[in-house]
C-alpha positions as CSV (number, residue, x, y, z in Angstrom):
1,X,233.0,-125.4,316.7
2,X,233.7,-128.9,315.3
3,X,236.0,-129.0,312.1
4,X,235.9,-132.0,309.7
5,X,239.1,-131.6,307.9
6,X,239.6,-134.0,305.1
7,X,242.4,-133.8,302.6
8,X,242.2,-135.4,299.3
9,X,245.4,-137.0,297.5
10,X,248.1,-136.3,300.0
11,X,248.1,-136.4,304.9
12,X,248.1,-133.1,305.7
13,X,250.3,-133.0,309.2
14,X,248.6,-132.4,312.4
15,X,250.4,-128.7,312.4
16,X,247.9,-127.6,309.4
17,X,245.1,-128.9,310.8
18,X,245.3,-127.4,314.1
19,X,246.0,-124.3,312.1
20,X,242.6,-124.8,310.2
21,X,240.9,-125.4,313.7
22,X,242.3,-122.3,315.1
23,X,241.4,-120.4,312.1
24,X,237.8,-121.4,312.1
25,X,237.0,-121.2,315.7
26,X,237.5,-117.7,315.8
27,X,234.6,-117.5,313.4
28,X,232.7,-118.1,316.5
29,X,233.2,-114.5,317.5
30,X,231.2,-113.4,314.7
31,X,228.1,-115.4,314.3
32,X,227.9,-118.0,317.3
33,X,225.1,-120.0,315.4
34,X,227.8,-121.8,314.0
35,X,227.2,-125.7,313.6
36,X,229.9,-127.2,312.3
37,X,232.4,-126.5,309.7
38,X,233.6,-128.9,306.9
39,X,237.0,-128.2,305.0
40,X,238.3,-130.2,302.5
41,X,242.0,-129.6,301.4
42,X,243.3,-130.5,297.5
43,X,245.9,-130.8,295.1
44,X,245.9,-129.1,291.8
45,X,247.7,-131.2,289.1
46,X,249.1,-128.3,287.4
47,X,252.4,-126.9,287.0
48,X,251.4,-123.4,288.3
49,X,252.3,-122.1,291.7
50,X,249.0,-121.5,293.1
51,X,248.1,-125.4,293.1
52,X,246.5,-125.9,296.7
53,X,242.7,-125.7,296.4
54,X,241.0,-124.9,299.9
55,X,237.3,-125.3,300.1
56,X,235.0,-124.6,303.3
57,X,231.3,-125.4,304.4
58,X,230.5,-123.8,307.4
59,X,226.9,-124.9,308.3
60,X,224.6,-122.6,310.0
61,X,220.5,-123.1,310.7
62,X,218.4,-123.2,307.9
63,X,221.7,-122.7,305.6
64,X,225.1,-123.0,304.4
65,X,227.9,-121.1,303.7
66,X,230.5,-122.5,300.7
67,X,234.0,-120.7,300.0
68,X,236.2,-121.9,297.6
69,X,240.2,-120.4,297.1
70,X,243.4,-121.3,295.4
71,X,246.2,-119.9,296.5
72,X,250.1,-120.8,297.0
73,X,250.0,-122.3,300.4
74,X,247.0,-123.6,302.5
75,X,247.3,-121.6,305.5
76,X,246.6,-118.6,303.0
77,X,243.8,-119.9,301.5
78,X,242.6,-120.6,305.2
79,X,243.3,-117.1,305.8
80,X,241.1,-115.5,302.8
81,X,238.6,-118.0,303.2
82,X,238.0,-117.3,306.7
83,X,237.9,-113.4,305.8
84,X,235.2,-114.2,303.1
85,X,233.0,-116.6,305.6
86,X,233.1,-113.6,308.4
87,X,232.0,-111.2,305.8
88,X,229.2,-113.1,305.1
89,X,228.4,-114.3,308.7
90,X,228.5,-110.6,310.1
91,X,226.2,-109.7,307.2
92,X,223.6,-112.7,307.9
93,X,224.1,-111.3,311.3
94,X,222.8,-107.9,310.4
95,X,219.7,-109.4,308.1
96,X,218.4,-110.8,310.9
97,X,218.7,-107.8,313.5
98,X,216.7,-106.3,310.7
99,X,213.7,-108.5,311.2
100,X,213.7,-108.3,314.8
């Protein structure tokens, strides 16, 4: 599946992004209608701990899926993000075994 990673106010290293990659090409088990996938990475101003702001579009046909988490680090806000987009693609999944 083809990632578009962008990150706004700082370079995320090539370590989190192939992270991110990983991460969402094992969405692919799931729902393999997947088209593409766009993340976008930012930067709370705030003095709180949970500052990181990771936000994902994964695009599938005739819709699109849109998770938004803040959390401490990225790579956890990967993590329950990509948790929250296989819920949803496993239950798109079973809507449309239901039609057939």
């Amino acid at each position: 599946m083809k990632v578009n990673t962008q990150s706004v106010n700082f370079n995320a290293d090539k370590k989190l992004i192939a992270f991110i990659q990983k991460r969402m090409d094992k969405l692919d088990q799931f729902y393999d209608k997947v088209i593409q996938s766009d993340v976008y990475l930012k930067l709370d101003n705030t003095s709180q701990k949970e500052n990181k702001i990771f936000e994902a579009r994964v695009s599938v046909p005739g819709d699109s899926i849109v998770v938004k988490k803040q959390c401490k680090t990225f790579e956890e806000g990967a993590d329950s993000a990509a948790a929250s987009i296989e819920r949803q693609l496993k239950k798109r999944k079973e809507k449309l075994r239901a039609h057939i």
